[in-house]
C-alpha positions in Angstrom: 52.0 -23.9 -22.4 55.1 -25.4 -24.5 55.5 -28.9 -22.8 59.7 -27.9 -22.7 58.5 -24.8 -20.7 56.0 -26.4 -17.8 58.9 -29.0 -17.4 61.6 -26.6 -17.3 59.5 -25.0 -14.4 59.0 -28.1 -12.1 62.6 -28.3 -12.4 62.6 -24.9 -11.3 60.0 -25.9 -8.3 62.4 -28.4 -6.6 65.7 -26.5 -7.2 65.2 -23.1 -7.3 62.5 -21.8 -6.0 59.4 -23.8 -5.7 57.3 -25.1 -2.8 53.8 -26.7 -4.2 55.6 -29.9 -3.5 58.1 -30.2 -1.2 57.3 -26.8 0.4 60.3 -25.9 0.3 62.9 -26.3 -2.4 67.2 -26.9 -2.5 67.9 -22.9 -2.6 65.8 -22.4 0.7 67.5 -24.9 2.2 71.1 -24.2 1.5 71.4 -20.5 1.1 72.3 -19.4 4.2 73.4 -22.6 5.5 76.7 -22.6 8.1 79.2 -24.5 6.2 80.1 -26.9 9.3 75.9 -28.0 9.0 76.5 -28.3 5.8 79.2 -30.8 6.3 78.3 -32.4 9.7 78.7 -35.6 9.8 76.0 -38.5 11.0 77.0 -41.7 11.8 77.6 -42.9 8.2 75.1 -40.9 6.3 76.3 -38.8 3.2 76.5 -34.9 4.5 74.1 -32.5 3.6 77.0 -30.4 1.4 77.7 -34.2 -0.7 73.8 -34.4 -1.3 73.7 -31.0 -3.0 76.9 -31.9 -4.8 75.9 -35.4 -6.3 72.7 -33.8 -7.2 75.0 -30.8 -8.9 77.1 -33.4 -10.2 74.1 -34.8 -12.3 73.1 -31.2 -13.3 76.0 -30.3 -15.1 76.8 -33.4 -16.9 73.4 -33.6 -18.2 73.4 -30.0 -18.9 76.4 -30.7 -21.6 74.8 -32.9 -23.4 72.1 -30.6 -23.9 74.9 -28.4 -25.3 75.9 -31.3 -27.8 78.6 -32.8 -25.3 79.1 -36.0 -24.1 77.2 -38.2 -21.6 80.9 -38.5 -19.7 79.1 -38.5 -15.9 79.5 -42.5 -13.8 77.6 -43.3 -11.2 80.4 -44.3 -9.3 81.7 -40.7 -9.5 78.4 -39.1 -8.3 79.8 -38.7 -4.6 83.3 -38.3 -4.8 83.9 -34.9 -4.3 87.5 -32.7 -2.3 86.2 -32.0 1.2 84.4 -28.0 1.6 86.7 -26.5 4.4 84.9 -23.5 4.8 82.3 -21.3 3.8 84.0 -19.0 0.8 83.9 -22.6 -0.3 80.3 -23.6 0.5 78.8 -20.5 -1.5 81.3 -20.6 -4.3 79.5 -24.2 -4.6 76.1 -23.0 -4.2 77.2 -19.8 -6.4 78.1 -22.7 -9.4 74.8 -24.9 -8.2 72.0 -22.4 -8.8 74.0 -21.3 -12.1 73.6 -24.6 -13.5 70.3 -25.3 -12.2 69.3 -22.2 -13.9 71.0 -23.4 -17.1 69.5 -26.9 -16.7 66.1 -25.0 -16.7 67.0 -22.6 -19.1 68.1 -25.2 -21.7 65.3 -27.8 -21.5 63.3 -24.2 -22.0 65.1 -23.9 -25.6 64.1 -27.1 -26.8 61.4 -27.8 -29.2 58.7 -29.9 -27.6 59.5 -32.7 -30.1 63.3 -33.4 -28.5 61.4 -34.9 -25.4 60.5 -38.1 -27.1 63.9 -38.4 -28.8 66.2 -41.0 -27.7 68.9 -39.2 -24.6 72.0 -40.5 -25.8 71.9 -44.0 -25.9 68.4 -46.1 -26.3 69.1 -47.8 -22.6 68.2 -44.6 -21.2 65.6 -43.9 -23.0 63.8 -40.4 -24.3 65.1 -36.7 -22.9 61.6 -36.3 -21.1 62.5 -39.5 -19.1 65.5 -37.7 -17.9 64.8 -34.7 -17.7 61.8 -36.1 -14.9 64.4 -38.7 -13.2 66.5 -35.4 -12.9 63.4 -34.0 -11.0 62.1 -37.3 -9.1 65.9 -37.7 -8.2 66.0 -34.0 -6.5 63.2 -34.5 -4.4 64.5 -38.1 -3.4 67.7 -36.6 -1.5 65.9 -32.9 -1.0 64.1 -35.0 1.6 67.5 -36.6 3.0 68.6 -32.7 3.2 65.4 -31.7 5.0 65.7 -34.4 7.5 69.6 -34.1 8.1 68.9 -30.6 9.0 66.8 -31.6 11.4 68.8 -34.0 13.0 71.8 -31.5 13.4 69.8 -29.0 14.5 68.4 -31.4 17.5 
């Protein structure tokens, strides 16, 4: 297997529609998810609904440099995003989310194995491959924070 291709797929696993890891993956845990859970507030913990859009957030500006574009994402942007006031709004997100994530997959698919080892943008952050699997180790990082918000809502 093309090392673009079983990399493309453990992105897959943690967005999409994996569960060797995790057990579960972002698309089981949102789809289907009310809205107000989505946006519940706890104490002052980041909402479930900001998680999924920081982590989006990442997606898609990665995803246009993949396309040639430029690296134009900040960290200090990666959770300012206009409050979700209902759930047309929620699913349109989600809608645009799994899109991307697709993309994402669907991109790092296209490339030649040898692209991994290239330099991502600028030498301080290092070769696509290192990205690609901060992308990943980052999604499971605050899939977990989503798991256990869930929880706490729910109780």
């Amino acid at each position: 297997m093309k090392n673009t291709l079983e990399i493309a797929n453990r992105f897959r696993e943690i967005i999409l529609n994996g569960t060797w890891v995790a057990n579960t993956n972002y698309k089981d845990q949102l789809t289907n998810l009310d809205w107000k859970i989505a946006t519940t507030p706890i104490k002052n913990l980041n909402t479930i609904a900001i998680l999924a859009q920081h982590i989006h957030y990442y997606i898609n500006g990665i995803n246009i440099v993949f396309k040639g574009g430029n690296l134009d994402i900040k960290d200090k942007f990666s959770f300012d995003f206009p409050p979700i006031n209902s759930q047309e709004e929620w699913d349109f997100f989600l809608s645009k989310f799994w899109k991307d994530s697709e993309e994402f997959a669907a991109l790092i698919e296209q490339m030649p194995d040898e692209k991994l080892e290239q330099g991502f943008v600028d030498e301080k952050y290092g070769t696509y491959k290192r990205n690609i699997e901060a992308m990943i180790e980052h999604s499971y990082y605050h899939l977990g924070q989503i798991v256990l918000l869930h929880k706490m809502i729910k109780d």
